[in-house]
VMD Tcl script that builds the backbone (N, CA, C; Angstrom):
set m [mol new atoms 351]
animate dup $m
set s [atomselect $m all]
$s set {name element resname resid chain x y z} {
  {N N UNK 1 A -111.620 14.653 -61.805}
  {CA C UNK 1 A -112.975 14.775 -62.241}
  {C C UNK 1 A -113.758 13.591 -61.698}
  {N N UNK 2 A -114.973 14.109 -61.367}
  {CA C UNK 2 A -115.688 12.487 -61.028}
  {C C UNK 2 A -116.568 11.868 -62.022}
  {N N UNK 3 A -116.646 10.722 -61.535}
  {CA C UNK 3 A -117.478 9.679 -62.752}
  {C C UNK 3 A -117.820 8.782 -62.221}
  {N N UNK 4 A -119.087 8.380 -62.641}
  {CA C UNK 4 A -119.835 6.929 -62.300}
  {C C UNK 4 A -118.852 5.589 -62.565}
  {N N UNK 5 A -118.314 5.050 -62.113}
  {CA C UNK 5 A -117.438 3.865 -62.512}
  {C C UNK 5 A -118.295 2.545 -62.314}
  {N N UNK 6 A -118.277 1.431 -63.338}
  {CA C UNK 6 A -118.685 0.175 -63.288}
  {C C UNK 6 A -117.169 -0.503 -62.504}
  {N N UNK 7 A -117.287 -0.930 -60.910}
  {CA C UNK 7 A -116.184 -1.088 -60.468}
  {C C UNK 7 A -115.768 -2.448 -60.539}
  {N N UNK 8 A -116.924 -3.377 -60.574}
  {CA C UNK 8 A -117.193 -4.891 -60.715}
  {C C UNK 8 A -118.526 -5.546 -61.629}
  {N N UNK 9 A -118.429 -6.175 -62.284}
  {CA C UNK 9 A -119.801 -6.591 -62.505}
  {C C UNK 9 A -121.070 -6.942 -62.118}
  {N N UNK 10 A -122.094 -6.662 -62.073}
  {CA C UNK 10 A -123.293 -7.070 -61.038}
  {C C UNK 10 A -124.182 -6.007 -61.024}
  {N N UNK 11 A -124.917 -5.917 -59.763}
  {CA C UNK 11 A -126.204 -5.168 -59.847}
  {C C UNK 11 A -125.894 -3.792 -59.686}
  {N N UNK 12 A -127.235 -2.592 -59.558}
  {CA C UNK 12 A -126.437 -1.220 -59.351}
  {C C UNK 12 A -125.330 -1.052 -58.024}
  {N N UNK 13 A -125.008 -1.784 -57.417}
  {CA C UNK 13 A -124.117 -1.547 -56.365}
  {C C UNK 13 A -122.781 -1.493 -56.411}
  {N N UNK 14 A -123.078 -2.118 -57.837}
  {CA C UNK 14 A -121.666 -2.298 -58.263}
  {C C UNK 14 A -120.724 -0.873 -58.710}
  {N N UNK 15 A -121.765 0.716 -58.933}
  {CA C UNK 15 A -121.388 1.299 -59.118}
  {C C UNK 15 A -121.344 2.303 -58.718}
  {N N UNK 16 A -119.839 2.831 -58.579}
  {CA C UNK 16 A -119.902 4.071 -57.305}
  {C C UNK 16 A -118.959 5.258 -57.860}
  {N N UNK 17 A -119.232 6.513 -57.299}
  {CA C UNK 17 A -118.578 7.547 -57.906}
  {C C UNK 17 A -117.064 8.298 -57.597}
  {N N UNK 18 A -116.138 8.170 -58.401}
  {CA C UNK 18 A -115.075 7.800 -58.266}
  {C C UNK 18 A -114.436 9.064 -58.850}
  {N N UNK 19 A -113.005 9.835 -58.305}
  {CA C UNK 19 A -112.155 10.851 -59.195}
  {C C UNK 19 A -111.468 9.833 -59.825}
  {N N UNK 20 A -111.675 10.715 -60.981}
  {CA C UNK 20 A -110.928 9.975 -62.638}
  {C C UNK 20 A -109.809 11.153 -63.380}
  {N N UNK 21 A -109.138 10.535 -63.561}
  {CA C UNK 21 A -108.021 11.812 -64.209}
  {C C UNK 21 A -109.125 12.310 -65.442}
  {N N UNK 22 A -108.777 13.836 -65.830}
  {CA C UNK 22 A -109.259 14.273 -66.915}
  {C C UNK 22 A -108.925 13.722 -68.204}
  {N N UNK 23 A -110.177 13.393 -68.961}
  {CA C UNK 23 A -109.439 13.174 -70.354}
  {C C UNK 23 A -108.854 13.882 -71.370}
  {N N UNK 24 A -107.315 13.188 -71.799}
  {CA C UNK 24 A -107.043 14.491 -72.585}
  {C C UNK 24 A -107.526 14.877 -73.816}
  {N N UNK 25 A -107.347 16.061 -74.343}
  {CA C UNK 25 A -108.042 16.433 -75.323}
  {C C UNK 25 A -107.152 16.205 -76.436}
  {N N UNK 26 A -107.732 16.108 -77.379}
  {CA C UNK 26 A -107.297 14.956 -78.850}
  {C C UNK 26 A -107.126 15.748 -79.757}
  {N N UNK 27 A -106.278 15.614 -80.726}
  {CA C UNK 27 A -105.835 16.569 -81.951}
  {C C UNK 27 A -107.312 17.206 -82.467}
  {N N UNK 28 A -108.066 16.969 -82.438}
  {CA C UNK 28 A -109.812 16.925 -83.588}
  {C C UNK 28 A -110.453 16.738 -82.205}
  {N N UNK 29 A -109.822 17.432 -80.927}
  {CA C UNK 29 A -111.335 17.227 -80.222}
  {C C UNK 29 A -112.260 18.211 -79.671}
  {N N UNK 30 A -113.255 17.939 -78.827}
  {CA C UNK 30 A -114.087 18.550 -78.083}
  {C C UNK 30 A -114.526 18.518 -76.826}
  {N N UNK 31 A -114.043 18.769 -76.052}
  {CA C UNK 31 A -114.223 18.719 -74.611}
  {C C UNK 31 A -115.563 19.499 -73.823}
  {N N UNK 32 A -116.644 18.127 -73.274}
  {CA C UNK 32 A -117.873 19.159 -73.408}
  {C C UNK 32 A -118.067 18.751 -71.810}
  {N N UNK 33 A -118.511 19.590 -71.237}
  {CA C UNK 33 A -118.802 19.890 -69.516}
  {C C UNK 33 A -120.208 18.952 -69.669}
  {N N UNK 34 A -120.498 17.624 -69.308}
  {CA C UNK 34 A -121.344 16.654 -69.274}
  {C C UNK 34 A -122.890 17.750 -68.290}
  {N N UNK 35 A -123.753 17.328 -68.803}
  {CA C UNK 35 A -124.824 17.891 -68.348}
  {C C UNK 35 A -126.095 16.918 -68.186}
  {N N UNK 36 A -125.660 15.980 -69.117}
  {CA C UNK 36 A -126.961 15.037 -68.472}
  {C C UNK 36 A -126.550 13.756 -69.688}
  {N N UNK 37 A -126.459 12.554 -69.029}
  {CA C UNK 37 A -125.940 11.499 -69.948}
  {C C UNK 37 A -127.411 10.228 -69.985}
  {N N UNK 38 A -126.849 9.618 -71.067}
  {CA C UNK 38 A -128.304 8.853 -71.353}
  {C C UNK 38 A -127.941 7.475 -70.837}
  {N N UNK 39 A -128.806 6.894 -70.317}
  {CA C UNK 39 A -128.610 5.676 -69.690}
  {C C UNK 39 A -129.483 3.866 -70.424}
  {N N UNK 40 A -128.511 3.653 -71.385}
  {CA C UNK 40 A -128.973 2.624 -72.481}
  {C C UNK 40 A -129.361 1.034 -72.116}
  {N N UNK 41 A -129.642 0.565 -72.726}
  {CA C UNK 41 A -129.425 -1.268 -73.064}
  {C C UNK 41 A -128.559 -1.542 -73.154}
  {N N UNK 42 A -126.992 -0.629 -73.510}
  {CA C UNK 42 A -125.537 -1.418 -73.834}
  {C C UNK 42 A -124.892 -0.990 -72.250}
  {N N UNK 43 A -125.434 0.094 -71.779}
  {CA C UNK 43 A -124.821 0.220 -70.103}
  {C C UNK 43 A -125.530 -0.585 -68.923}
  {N N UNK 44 A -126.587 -0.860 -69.411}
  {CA C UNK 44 A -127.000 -1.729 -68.350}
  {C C UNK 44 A -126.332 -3.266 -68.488}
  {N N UNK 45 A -126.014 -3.838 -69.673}
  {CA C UNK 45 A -125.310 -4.674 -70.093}
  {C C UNK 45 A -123.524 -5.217 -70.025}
  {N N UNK 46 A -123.275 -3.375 -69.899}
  {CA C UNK 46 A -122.053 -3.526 -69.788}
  {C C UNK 46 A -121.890 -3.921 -68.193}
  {N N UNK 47 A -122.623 -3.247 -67.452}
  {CA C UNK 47 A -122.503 -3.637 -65.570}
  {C C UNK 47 A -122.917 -5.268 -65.255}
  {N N UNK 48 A -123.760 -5.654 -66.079}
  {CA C UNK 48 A -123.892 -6.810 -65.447}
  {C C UNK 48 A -122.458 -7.977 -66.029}
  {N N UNK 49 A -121.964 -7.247 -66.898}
  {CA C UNK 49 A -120.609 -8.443 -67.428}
  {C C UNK 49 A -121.276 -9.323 -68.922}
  {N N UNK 50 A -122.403 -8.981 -69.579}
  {CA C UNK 50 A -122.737 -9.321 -70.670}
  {C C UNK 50 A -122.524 -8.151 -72.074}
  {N N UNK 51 A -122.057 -7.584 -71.934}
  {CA C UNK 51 A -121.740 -6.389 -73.216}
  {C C UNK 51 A -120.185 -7.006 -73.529}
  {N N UNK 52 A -119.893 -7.641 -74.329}
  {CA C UNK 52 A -118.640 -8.284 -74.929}
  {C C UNK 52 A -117.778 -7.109 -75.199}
  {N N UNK 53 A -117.674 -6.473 -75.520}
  {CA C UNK 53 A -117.460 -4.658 -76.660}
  {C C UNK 53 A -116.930 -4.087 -75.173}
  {N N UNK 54 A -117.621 -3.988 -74.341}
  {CA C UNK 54 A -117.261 -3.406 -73.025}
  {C C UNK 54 A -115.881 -2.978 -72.283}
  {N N UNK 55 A -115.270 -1.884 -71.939}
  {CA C UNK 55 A -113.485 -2.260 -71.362}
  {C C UNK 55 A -113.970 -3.356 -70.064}
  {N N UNK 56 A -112.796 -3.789 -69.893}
  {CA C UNK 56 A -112.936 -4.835 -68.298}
  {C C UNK 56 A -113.142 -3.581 -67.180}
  {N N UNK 57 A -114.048 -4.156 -65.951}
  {CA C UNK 57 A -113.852 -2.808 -65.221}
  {C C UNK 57 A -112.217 -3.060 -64.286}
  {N N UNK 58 A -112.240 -2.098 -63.449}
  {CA C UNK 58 A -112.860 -0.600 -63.363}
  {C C UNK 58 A -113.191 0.019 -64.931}
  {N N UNK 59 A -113.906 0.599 -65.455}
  {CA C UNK 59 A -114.314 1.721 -66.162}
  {C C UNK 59 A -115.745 2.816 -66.162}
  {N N UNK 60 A -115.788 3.581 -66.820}
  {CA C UNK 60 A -116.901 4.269 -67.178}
  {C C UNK 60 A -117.274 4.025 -68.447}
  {N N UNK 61 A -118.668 4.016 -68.425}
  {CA C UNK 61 A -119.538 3.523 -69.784}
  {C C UNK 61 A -120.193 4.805 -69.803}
  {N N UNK 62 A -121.505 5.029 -70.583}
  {CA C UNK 62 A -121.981 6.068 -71.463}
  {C C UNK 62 A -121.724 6.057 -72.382}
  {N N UNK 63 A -122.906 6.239 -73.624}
  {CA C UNK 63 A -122.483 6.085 -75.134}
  {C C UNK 63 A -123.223 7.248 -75.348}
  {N N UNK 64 A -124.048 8.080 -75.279}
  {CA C UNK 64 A -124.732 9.500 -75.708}
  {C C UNK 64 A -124.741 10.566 -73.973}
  {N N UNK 65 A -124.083 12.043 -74.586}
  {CA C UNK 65 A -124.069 13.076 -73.394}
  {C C UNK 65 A -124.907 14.056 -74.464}
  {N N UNK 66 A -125.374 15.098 -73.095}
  {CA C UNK 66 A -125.626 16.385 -73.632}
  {C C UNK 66 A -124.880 17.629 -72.402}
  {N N UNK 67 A -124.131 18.235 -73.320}
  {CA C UNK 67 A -123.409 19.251 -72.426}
  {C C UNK 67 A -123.118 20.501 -73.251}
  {N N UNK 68 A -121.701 21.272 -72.443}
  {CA C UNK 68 A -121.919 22.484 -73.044}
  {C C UNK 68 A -120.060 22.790 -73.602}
  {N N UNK 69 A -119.647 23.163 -74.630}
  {CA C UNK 69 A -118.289 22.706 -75.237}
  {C C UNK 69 A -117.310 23.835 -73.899}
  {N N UNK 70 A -116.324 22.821 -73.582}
  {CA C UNK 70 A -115.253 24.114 -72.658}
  {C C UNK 70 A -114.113 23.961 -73.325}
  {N N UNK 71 A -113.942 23.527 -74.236}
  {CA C UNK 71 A -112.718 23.369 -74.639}
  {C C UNK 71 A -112.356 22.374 -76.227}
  {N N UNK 72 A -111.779 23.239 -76.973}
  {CA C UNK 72 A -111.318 22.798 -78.331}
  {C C UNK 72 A -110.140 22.361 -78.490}
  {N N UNK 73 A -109.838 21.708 -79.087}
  {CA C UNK 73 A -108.331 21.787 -79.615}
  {C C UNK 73 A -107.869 22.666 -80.978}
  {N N UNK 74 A -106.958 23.105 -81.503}
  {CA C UNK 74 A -106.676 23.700 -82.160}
  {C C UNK 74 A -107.401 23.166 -84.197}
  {N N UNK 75 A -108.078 24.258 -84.546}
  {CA C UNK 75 A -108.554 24.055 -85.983}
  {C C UNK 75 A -109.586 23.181 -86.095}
  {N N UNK 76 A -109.977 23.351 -84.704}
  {CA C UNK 76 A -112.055 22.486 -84.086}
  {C C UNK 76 A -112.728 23.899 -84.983}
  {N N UNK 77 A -113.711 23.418 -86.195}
  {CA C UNK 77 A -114.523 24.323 -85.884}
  {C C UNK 77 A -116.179 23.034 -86.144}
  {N N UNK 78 A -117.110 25.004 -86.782}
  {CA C UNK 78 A -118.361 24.118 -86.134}
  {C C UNK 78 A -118.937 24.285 -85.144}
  {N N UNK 79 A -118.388 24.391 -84.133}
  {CA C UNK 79 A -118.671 24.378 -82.424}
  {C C UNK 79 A -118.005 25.611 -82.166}
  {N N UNK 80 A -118.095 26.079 -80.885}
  {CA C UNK 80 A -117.494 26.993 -79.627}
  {C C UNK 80 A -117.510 26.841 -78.603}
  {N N UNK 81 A -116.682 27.085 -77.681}
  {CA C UNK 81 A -116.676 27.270 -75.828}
  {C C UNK 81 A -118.087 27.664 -75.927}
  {N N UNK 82 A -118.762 27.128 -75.447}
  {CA C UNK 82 A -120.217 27.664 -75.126}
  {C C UNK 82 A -121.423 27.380 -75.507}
  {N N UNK 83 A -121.148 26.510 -76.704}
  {CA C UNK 83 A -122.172 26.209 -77.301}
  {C C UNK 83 A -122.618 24.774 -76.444}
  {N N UNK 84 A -123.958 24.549 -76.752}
  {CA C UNK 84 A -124.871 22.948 -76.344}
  {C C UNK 84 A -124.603 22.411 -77.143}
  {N N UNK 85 A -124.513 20.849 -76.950}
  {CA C UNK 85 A -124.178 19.659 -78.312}
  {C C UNK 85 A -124.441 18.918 -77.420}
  {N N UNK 86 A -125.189 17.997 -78.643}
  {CA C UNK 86 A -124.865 16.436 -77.656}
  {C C UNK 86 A -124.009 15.767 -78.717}
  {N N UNK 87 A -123.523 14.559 -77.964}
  {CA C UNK 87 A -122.628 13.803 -78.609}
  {C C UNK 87 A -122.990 12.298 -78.700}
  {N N UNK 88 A -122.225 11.126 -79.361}
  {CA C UNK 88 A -122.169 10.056 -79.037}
  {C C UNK 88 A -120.417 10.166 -78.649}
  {N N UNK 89 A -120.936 9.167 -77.785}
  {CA C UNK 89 A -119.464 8.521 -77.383}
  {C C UNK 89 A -118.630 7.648 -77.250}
  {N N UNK 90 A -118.025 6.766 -76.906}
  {CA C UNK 90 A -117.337 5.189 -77.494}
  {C C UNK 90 A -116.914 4.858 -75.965}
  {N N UNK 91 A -117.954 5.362 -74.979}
  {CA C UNK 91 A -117.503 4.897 -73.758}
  {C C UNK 91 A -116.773 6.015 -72.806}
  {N N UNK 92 A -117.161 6.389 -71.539}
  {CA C UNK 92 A -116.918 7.069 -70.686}
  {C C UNK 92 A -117.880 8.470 -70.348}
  {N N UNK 93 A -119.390 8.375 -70.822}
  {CA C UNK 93 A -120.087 9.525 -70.533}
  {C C UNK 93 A -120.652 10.004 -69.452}
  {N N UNK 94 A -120.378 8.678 -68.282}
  {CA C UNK 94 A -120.795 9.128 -67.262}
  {C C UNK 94 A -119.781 9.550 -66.362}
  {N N UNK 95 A -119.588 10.883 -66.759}
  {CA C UNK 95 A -118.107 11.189 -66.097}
  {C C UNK 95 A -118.618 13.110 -66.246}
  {N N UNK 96 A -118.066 14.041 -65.333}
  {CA C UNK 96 A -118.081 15.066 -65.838}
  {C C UNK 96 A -117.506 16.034 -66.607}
  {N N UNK 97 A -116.768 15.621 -67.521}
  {CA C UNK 97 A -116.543 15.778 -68.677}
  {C C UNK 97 A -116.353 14.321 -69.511}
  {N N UNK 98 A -116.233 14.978 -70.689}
  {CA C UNK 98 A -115.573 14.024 -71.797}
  {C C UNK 98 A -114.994 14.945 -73.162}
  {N N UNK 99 A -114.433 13.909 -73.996}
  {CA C UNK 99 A -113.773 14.544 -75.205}
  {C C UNK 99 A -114.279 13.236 -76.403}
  {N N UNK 100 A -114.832 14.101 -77.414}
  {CA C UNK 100 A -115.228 13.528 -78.507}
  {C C UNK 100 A -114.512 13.828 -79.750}
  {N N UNK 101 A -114.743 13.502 -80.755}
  {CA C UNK 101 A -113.732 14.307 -82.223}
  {C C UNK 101 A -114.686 15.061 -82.411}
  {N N UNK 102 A -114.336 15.879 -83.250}
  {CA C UNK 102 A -115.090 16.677 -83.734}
  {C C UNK 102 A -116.280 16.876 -84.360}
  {N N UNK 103 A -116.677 15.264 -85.087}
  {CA C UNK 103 A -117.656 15.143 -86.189}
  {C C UNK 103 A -118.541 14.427 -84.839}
  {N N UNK 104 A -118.540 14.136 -84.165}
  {CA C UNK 104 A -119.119 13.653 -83.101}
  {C C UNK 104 A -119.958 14.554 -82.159}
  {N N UNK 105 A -119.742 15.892 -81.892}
  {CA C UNK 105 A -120.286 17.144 -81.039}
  {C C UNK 105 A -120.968 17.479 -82.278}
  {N N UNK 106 A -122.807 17.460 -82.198}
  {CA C UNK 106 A -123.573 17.951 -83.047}
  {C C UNK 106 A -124.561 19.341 -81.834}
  {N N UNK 107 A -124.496 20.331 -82.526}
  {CA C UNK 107 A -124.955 21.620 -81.719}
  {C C UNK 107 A -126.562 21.187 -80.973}
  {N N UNK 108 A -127.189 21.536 -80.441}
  {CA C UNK 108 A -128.301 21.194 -79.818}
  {C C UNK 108 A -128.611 22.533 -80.320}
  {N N UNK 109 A -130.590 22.202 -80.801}
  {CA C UNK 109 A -131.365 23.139 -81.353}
  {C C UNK 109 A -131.753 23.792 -80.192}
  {N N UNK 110 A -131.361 25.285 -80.187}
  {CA C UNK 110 A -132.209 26.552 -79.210}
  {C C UNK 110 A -133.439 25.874 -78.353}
  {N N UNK 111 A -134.414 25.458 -79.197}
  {CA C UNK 111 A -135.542 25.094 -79.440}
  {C C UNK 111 A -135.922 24.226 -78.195}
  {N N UNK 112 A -134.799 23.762 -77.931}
  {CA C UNK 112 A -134.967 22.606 -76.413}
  {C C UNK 112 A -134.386 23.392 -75.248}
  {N N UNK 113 A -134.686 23.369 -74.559}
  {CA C UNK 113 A -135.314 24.051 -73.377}
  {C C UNK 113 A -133.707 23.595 -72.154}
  {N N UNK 114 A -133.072 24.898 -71.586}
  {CA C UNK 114 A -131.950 24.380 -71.000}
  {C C UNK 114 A -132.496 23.444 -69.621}
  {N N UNK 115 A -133.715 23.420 -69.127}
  {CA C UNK 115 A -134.063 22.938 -68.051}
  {C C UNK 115 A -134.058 21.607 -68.071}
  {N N UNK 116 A -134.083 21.015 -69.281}
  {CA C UNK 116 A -133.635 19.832 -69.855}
  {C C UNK 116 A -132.426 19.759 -69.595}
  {N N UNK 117 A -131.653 20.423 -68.898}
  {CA C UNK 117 A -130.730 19.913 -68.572}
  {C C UNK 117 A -130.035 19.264 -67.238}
}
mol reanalyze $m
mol bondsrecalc $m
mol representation Tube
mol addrep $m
């Protein structure tokens, strides 16, 4: 799968797009096909080498996605293959997928427009 990786600390150059093994999916999780990830104050922080909280790189950062669920693990409910959610995440959203727990994938209202995506 590919993903934005923070490969070194420093300016945007520092980051380039990289195949990443898939993440696996977790007793309570949700595996959502990334569709558009939010780009914060704690990721710009984490690239320059000032976000303490941060993994050492190589890694991927992202803390909020919006995508579409492909995959449950067993006794996920709430959600479906198919449904929109966005999530928070604890690191790795700029990647095309990710896996969250369960209480974490909240459905996205109809109401917003898929072009937003």
């Amino acid at each position: 799968m590919r993903a934005v990786v923070i490969t070194k600390h420093g300016g945007a150059k520092a980051l380039e797009v990289r195949e990443r093994p898939l993440p696996p999916l977790t007793p309570d999780g949700v595996r959502i096909a990334v569709r558009a990830a939010g780009v914060n104050f704690a990721d710009v922080m984490a690239r320059l080498g000032l976000y303490p909280d941060a993994p050492k790189p190589p890694c991927v950062v992202g803390y909020e996605v919006a995508g579409e669920v492909s995959e449950l693990a067993d006794g996920v409910e709430g959600v479906k293959v198919g449904d929109r959610v966005i999530a928070g995440t604890r690191f790795g959203g700029y990647a095309f997928e990710v896996v969250v727990p369960q209480r974490d994938a909240v459905p996205l209202p109809q109401r917003l427009s898929r072009a937003r995506f």
